[in-house]
TIRO-2110 file (N, C-alpha, C; in Angstrom, 1 decimal):
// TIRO-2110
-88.8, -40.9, 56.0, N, 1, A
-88.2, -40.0, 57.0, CA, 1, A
-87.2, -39.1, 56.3, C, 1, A
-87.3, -37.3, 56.9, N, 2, A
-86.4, -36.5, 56.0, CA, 2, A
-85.1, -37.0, 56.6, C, 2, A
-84.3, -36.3, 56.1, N, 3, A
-83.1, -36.2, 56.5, CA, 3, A
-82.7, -34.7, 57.6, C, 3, A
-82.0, -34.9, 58.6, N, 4, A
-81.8, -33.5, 59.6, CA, 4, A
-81.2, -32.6, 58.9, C, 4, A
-81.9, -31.3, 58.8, N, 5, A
-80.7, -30.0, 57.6, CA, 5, A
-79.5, -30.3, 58.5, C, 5, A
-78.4, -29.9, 57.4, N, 6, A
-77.1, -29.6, 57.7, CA, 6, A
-77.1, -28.5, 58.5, C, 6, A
-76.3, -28.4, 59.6, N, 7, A
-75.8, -26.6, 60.1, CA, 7, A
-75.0, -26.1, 59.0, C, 7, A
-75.5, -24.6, 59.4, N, 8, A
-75.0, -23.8, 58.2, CA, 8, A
-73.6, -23.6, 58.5, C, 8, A
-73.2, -23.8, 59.2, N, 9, A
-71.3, -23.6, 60.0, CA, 9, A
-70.7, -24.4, 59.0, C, 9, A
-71.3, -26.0, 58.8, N, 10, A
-70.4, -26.6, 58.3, CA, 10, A
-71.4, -26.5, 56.5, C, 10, A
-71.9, -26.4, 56.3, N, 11, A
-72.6, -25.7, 55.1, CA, 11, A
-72.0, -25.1, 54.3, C, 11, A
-71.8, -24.2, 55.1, N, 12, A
-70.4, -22.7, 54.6, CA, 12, A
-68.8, -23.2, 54.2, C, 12, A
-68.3, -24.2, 54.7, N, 13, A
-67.4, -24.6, 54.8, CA, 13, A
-67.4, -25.3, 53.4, C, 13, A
-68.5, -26.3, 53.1, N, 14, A
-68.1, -26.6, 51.5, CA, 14, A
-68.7, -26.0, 50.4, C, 14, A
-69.8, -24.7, 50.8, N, 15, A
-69.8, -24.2, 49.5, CA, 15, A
-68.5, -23.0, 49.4, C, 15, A
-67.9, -22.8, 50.5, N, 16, A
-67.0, -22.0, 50.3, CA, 16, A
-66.1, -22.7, 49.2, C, 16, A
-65.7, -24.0, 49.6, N, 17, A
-64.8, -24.8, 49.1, CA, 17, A
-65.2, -25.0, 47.6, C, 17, A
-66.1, -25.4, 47.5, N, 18, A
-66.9, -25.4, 46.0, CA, 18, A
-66.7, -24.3, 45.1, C, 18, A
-67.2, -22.6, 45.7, N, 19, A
-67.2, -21.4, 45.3, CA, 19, A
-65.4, -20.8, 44.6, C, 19, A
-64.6, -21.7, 45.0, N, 20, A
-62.8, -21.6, 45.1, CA, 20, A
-62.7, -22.0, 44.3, C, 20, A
-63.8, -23.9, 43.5, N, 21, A
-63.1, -24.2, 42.6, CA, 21, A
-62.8, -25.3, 43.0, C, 21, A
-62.8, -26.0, 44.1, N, 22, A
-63.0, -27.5, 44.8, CA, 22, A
-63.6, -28.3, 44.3, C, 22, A
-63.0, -29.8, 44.3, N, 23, A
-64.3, -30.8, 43.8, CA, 23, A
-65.3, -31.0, 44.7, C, 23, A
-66.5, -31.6, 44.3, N, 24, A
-67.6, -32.0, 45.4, CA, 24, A
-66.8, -32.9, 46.5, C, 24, A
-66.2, -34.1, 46.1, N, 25, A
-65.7, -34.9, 47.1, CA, 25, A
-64.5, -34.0, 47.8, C, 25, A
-63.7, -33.0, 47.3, N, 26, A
-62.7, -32.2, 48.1, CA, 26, A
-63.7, -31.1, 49.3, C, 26, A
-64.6, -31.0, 48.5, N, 27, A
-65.5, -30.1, 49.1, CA, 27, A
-66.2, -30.7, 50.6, C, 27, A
-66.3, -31.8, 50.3, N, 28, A
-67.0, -33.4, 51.5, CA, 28, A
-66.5, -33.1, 52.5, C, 28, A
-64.8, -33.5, 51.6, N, 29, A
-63.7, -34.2, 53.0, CA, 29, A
-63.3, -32.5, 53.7, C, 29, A
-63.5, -31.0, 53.3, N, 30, A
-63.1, -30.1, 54.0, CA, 30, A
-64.6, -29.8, 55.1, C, 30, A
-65.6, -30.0, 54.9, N, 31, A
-66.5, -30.1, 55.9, CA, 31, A
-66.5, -30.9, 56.3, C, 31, A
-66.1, -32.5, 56.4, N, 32, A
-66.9, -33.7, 57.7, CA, 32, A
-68.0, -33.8, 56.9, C, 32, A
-68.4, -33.8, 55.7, N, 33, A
-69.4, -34.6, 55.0, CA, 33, A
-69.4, -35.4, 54.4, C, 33, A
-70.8, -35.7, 53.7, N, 34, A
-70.5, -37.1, 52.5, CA, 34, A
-70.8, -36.4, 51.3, C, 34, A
-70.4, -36.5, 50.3, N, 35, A
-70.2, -36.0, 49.0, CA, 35, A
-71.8, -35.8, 48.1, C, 35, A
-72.7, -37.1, 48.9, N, 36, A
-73.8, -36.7, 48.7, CA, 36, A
-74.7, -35.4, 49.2, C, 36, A
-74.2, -35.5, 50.7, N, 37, A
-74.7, -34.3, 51.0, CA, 37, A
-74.4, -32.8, 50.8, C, 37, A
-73.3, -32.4, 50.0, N, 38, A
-72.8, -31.4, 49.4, CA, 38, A
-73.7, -31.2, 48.3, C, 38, A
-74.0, -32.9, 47.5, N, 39, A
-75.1, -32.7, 46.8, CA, 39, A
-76.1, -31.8, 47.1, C, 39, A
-76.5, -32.3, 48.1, N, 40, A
-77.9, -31.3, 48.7, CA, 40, A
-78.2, -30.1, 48.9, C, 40, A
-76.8, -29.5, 49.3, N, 41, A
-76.7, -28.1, 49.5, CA, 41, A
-76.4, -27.6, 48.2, C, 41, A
-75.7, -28.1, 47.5, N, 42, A
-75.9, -27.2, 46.3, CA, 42, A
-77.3, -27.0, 45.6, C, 42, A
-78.5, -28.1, 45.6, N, 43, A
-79.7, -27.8, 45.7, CA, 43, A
-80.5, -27.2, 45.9, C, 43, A
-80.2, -26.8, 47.5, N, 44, A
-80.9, -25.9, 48.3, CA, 44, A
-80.0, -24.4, 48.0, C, 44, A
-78.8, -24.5, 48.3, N, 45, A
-78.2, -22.9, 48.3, CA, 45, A
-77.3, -22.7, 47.1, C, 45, A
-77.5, -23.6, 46.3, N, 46, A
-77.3, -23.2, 44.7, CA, 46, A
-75.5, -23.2, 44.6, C, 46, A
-75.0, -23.1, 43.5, N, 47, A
-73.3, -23.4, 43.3, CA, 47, A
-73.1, -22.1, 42.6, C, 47, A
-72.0, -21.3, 43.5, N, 48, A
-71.4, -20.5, 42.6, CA, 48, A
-70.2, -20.3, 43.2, C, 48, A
-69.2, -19.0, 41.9, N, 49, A
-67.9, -19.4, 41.7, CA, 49, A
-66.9, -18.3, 42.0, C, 49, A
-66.6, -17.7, 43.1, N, 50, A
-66.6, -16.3, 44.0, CA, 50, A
-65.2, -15.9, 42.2, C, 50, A
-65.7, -14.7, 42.3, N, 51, A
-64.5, -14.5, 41.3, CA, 51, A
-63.8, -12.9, 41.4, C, 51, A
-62.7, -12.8, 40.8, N, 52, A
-62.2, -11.5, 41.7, CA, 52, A
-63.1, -9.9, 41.1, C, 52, A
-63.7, -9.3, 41.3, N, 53, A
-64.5, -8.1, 40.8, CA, 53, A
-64.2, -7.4, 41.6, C, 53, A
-64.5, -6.1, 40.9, N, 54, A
-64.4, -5.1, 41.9, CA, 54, A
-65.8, -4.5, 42.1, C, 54, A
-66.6, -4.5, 43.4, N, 55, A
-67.8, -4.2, 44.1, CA, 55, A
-68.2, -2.4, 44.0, C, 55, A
-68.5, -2.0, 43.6, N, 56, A
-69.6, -1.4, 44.3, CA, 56, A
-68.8, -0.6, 45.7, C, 56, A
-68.7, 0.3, 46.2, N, 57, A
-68.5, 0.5, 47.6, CA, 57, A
-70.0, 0.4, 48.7, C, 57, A
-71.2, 0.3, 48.0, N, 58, A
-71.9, -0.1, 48.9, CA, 58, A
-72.8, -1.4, 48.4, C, 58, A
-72.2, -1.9, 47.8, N, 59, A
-72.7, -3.3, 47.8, CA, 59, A
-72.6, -4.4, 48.7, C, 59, A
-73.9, -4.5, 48.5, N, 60, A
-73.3, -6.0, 50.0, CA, 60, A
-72.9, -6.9, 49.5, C, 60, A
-71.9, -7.5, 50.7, N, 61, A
-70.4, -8.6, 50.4, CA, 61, A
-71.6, -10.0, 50.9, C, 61, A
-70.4, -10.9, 50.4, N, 62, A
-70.9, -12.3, 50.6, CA, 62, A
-71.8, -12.5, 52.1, C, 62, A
-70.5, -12.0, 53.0, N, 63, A
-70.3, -12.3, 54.5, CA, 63, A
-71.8, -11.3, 55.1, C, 63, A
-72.5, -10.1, 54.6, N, 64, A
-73.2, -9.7, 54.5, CA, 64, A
-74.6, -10.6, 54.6, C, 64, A
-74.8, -10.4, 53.0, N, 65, A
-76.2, -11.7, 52.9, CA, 65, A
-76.1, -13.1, 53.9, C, 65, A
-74.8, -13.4, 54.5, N, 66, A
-74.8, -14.2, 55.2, CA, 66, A
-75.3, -14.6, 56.2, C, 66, A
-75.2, -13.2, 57.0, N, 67, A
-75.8, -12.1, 58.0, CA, 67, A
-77.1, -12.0, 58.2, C, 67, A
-77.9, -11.9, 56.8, N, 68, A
-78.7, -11.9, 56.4, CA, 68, A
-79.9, -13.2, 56.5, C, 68, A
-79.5, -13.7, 56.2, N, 69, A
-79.9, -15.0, 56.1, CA, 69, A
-79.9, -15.6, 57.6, C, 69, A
-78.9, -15.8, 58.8, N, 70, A
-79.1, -15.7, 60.2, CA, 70, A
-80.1, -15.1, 60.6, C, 70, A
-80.3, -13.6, 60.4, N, 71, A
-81.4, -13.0, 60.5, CA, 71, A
-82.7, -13.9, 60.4, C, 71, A
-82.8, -14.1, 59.0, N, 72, A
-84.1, -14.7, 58.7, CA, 72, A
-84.6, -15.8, 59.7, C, 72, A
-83.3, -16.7, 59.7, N, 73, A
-83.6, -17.7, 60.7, CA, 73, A
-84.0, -17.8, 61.7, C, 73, A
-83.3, -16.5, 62.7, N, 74, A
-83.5, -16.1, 64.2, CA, 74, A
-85.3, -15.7, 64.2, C, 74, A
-85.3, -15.4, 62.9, N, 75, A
-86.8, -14.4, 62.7, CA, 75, A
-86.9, -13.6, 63.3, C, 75, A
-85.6, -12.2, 62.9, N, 76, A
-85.5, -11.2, 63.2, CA, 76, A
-86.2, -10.0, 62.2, C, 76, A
-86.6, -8.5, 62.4, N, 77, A
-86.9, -8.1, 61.9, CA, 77, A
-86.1, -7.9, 60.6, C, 77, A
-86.3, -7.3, 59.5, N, 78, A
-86.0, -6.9, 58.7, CA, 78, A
-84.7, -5.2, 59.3, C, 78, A
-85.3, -4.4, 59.7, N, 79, A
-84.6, -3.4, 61.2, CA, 79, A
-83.8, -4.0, 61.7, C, 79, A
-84.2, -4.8, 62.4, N, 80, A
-83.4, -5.5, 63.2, CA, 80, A
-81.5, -6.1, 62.3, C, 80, A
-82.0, -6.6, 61.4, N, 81, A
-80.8, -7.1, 60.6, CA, 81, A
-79.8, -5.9, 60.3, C, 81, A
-80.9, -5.0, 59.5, N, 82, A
-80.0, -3.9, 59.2, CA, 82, A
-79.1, -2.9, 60.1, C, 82, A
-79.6, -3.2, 61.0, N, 83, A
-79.0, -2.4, 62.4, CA, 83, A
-78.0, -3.2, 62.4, C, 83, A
-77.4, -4.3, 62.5, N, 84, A
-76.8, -5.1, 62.8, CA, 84, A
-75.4, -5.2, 61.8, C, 84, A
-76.0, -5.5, 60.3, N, 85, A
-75.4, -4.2, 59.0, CA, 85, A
-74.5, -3.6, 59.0, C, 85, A
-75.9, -2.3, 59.9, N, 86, A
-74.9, -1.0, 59.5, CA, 86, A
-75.5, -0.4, 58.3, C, 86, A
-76.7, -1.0, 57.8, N, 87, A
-77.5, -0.5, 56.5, CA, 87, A
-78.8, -0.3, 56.6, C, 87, A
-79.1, 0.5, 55.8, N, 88, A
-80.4, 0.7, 56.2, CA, 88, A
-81.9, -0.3, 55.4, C, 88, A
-82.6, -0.3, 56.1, N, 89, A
-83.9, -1.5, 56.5, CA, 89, A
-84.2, -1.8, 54.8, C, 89, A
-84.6, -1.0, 54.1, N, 90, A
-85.2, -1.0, 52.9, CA, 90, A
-84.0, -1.5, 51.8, C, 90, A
-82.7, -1.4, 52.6, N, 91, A
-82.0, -2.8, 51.6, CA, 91, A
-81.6, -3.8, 51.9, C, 91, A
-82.0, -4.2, 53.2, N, 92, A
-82.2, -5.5, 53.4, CA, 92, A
-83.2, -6.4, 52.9, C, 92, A
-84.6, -5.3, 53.0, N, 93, A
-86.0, -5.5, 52.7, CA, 93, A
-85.9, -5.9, 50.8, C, 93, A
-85.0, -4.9, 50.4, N, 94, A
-85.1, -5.2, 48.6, CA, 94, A
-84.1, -6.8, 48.5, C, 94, A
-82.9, -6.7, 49.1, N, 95, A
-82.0, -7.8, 49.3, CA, 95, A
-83.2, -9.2, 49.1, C, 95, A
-84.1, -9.0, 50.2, N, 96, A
-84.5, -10.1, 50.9, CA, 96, A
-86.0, -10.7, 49.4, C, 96, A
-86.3, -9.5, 49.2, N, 97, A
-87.4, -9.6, 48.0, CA, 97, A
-87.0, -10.1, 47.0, C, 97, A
-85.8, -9.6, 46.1, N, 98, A
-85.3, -9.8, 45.1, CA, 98, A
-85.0, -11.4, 44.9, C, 98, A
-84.4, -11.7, 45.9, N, 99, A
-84.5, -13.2, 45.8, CA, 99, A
-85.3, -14.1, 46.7, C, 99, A
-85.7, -14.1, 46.6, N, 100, A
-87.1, -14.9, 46.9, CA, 100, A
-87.9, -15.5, 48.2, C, 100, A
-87.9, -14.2, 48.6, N, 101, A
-88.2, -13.9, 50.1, CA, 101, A
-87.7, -14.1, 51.2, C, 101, A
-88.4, -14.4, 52.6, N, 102, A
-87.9, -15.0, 53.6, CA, 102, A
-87.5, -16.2, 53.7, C, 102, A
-88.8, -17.3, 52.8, N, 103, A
-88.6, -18.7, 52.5, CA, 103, A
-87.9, -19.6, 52.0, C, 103, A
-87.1, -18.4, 51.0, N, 104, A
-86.3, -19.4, 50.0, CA, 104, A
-84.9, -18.3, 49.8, C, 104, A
-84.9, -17.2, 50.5, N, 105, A
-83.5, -16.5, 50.4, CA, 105, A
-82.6, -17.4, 50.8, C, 105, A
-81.4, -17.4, 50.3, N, 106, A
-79.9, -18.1, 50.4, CA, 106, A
-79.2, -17.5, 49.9, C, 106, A
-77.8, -17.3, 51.1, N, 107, A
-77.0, -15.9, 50.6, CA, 107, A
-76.3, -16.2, 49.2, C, 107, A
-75.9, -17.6, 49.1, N, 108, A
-74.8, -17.8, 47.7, CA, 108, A
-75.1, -17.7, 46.4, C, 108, A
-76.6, -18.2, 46.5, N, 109, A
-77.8, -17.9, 45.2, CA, 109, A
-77.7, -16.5, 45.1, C, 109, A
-77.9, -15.3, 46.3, N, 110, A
-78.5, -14.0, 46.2, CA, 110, A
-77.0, -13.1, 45.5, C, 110, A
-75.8, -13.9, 46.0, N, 111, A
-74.4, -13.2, 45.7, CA, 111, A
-73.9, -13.5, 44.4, C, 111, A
-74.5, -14.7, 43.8, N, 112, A
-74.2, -15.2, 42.6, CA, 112, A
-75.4, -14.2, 41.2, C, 112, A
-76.4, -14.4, 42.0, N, 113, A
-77.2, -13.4, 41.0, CA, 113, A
-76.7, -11.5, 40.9, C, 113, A
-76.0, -11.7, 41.8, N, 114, A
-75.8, -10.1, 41.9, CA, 114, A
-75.1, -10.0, 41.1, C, 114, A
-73.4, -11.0, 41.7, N, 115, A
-72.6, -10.9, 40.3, CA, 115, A
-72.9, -11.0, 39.0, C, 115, A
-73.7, -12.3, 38.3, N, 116, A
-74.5, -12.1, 37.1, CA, 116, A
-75.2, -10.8, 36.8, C, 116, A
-76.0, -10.3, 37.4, N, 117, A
-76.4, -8.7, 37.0, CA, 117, A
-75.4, -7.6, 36.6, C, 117, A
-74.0, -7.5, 37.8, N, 118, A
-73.4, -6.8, 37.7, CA, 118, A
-72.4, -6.9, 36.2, C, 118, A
-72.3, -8.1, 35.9, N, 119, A
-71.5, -8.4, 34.3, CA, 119, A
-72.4, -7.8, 33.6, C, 119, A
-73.6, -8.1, 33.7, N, 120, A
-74.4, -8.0, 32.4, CA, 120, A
-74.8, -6.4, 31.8, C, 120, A
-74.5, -6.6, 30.4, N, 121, A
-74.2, -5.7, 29.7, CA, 121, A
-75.0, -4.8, 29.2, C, 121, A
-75.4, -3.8, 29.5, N, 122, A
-76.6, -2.9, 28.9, CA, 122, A
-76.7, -1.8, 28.1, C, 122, A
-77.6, -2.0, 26.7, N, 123, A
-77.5, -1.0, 25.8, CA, 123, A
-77.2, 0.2, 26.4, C, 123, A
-76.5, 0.8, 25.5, N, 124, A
-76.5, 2.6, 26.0, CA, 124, A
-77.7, 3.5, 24.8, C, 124, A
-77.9, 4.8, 25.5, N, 125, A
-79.1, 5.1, 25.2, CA, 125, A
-79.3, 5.4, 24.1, C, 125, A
-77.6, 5.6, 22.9, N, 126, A
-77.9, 5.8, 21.8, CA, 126, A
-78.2, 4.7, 20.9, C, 126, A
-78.0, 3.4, 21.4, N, 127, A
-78.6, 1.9, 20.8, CA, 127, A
-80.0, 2.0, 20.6, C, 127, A
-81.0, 2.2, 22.4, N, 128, A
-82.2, 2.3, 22.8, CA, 128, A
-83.2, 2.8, 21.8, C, 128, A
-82.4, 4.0, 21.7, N, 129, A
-82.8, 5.8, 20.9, CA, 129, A
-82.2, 6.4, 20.5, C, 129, A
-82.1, 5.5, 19.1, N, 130, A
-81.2, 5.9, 18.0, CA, 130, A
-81.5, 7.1, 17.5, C, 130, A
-83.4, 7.3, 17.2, N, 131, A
-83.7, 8.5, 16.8, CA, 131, A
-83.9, 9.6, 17.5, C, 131, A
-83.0, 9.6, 19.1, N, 132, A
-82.6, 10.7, 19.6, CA, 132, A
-81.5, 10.8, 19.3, C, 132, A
-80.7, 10.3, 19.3, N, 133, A
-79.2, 10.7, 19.0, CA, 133, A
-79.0, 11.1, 17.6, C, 133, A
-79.8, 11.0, 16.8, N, 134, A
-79.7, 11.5, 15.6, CA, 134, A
-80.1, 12.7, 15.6, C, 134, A
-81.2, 12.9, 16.4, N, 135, A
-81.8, 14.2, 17.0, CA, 135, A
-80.8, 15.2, 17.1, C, 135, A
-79.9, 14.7, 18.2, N, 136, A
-78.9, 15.0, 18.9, CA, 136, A
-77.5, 15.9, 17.8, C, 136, A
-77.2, 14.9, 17.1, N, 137, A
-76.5, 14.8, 16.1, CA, 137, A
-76.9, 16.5, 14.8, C, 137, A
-77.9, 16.1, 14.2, N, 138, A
-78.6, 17.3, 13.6, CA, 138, A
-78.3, 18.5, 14.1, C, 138, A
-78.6, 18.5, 15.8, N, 139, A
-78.7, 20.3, 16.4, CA, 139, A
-77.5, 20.0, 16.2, C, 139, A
-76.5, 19.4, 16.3, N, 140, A
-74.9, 19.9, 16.9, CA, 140, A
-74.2, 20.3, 15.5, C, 140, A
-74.8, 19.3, 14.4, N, 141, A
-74.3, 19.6, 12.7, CA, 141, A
-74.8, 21.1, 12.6, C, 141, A
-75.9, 20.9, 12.4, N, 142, A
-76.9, 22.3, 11.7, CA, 142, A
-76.9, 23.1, 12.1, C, 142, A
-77.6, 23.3, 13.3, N, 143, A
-78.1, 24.3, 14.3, CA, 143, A
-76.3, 25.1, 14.9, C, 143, A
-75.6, 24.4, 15.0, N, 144, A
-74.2, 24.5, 16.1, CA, 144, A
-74.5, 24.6, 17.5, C, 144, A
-75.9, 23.9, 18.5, N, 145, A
-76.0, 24.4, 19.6, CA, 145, A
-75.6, 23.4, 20.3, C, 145, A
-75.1, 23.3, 21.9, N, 146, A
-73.7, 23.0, 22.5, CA, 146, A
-75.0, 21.9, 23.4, C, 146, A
-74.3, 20.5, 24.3, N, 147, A
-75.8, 19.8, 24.4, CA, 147, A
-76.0, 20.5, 25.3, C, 147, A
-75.8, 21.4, 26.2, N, 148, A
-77.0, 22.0, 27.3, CA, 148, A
-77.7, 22.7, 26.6, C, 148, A
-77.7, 23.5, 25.8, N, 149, A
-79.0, 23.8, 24.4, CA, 149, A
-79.6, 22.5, 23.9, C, 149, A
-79.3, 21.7, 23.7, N, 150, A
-79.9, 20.7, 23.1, CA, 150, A
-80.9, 19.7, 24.4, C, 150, A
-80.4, 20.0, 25.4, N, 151, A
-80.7, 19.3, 26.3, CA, 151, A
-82.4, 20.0, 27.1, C, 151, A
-81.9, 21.2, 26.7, N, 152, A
-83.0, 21.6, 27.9, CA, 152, A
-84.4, 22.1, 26.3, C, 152, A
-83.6, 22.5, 25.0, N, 153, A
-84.3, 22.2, 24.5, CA, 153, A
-85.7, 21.0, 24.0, C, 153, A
-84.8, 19.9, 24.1, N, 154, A
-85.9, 18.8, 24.3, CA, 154, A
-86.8, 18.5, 25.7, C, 154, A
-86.2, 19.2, 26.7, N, 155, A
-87.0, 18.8, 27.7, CA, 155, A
-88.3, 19.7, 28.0, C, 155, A
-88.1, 20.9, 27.3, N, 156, A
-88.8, 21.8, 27.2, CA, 156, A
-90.1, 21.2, 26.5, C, 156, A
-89.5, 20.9, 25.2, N, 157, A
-90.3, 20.3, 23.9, CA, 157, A
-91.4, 19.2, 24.5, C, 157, A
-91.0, 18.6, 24.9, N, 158, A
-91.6, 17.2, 25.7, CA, 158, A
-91.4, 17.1, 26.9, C, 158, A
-92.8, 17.9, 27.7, N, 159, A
-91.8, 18.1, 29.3, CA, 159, A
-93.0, 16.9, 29.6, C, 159, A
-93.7, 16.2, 28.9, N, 160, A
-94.8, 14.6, 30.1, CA, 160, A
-93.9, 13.8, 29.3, C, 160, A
-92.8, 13.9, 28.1, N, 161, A
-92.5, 12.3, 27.9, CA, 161, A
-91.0, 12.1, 28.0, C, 161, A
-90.6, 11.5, 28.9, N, 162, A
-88.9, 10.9, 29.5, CA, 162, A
-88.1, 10.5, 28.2, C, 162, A
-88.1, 9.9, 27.9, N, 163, A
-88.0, 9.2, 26.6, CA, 163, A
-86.8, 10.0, 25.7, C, 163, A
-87.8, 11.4, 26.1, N, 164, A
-87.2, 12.5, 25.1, CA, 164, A
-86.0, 13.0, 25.7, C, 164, A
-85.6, 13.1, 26.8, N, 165, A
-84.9, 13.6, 27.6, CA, 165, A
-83.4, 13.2, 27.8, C, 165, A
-82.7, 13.9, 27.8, N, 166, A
-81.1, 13.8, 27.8, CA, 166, A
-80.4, 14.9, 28.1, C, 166, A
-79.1, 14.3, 29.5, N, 167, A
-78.6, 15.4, 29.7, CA, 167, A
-77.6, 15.6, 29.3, C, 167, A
-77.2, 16.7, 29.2, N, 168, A
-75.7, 17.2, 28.7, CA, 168, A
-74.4, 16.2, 29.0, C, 168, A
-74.4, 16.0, 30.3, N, 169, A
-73.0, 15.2, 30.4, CA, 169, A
-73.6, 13.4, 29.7, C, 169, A
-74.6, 13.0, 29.2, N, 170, A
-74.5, 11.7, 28.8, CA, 170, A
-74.2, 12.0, 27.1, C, 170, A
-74.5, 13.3, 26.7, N, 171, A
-74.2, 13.7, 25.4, CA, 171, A
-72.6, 13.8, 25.2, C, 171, A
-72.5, 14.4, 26.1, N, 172, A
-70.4, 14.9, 25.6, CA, 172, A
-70.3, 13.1, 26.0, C, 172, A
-70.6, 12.2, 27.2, N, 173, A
-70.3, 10.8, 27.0, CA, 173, A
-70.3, 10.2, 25.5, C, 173, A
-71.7, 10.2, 25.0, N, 174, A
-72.3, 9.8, 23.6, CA, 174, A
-70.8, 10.2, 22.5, C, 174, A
-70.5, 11.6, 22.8, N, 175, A
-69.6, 11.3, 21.7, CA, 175, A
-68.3, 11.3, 22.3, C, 175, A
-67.7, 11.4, 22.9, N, 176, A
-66.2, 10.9, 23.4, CA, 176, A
-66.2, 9.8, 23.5, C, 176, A
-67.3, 9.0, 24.2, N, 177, A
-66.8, 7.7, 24.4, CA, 177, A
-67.9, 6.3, 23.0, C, 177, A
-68.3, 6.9, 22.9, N, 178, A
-69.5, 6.0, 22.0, CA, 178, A
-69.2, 6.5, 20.2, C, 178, A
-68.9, 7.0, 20.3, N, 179, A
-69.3, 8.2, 18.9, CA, 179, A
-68.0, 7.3, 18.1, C, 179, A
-67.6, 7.1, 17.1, N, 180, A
-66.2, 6.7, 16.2, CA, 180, A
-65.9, 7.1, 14.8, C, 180, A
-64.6, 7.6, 15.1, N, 181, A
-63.9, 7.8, 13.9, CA, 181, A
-64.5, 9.2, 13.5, C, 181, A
-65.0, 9.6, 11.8, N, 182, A
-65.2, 10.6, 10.9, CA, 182, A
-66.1, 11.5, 11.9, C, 182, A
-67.4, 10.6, 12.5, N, 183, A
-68.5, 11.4, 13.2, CA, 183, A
-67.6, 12.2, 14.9, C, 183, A
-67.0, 11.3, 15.1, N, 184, A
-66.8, 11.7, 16.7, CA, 184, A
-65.5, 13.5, 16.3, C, 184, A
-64.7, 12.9, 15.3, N, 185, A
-64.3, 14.1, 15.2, CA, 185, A
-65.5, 16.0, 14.5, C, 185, A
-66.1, 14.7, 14.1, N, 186, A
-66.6, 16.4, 13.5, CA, 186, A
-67.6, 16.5, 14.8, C, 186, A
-68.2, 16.0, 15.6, N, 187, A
-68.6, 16.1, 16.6, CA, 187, A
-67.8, 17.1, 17.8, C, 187, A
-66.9, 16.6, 17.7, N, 188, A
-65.8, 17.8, 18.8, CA, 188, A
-65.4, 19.1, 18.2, C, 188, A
-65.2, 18.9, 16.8, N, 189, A
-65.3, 20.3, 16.0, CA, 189, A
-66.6, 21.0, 16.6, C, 189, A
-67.6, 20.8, 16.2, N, 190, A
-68.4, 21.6, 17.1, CA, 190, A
-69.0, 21.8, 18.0, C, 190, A
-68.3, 21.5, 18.9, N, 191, A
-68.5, 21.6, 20.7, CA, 191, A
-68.1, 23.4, 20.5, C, 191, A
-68.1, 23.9, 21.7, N, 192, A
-67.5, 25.1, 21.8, CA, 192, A
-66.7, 25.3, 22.1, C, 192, A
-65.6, 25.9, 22.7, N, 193, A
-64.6, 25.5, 23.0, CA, 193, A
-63.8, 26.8, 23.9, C, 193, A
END
């Protein structure tokens, strides 16, 4: 014989407590549960650890996917939720896909992987394409042309392959913020000015 799901009312209450930093048994005794059953929901709606970041202004908040997830239950539309929101359909619709559908979406899993994306760290494009930046580097040494020359130059050059493509303001980024020391100054030497 299964066991009755928990309501999500009191659900919320210990992964909240959990999410703070609570012990499982502190987490029990703030919902009216048993320490086992905290077990279970961390199972089903996964453990994570709210921490202070700064969002996105249109990212959805915890209390959101929450929303979200009621939705699913009611087996409301995808529209329907978003209306409800204040967002529109097709990011609820990606929300709801990205983790793992109608069947197995759970807001704390969906808010915890967000955050993990959001930390995670991603080459910049002169790591990627090194041998564009060196590209890059050459016109600005040799040639002395400023990156909107350089920029529309390559796009010109290679207008079916992306790859090749770079715009002026990720270039003046490349070297103010990326660029160090001997290069970054002779780099601003020949900017125009």
């Amino acid at each position: 014989m299964s066991r009755p799901p928990i309501p999500y009312w009191i659900a919320r209450v210990a992964l909240v407590e959990l999410a703070e930093g609570a012990r499982v048994v502190d987490a029990a005794r703030a919902a009216g549960i048993s320490p086992r059953s905290v077990d279970r929901l961390i199972d089903e709606h996964g453990r994570m650890t709210l921490r202070e970041t700064k969002l996105r202004a249109d990212a959805l908040t915890l209390e959101e996917r929450e929303e979200i997830r009621i939705g699913i239950d009611r087996d409301e539309s995808n529209t329907k939720i978003a209306e409800r929101l204040g967002r529109d359909r097709s990011t609820v619709w990606r929300e709801i896909k990205a983790n793992g559908g109608r069947e197995s979406y759970r807001a704390f899993k969906a808010q915890d992987r967000a955050h993990q994306a959001s930390k995670r760290v991603r080459p910049t494009w002169v790591q990627t394409r090194a041998w564009l930046w060196d590209i890059v580097v050459r016109h600005m040494r040799d040639d002395k042309w400023s990156p909107e020359q350089i920029s529309n130059r390559l796009r010109k050059e290679h207008p079916d392959d992306p790859s090749w493509w770079v715009s002026p303001e990720t270039i003046y980024q490349a070297i103010y913020v990326q660029a160090r020391g001997g290069l970054r100054k002779e780099l601003v030497a020949c900017l125009r000015s």
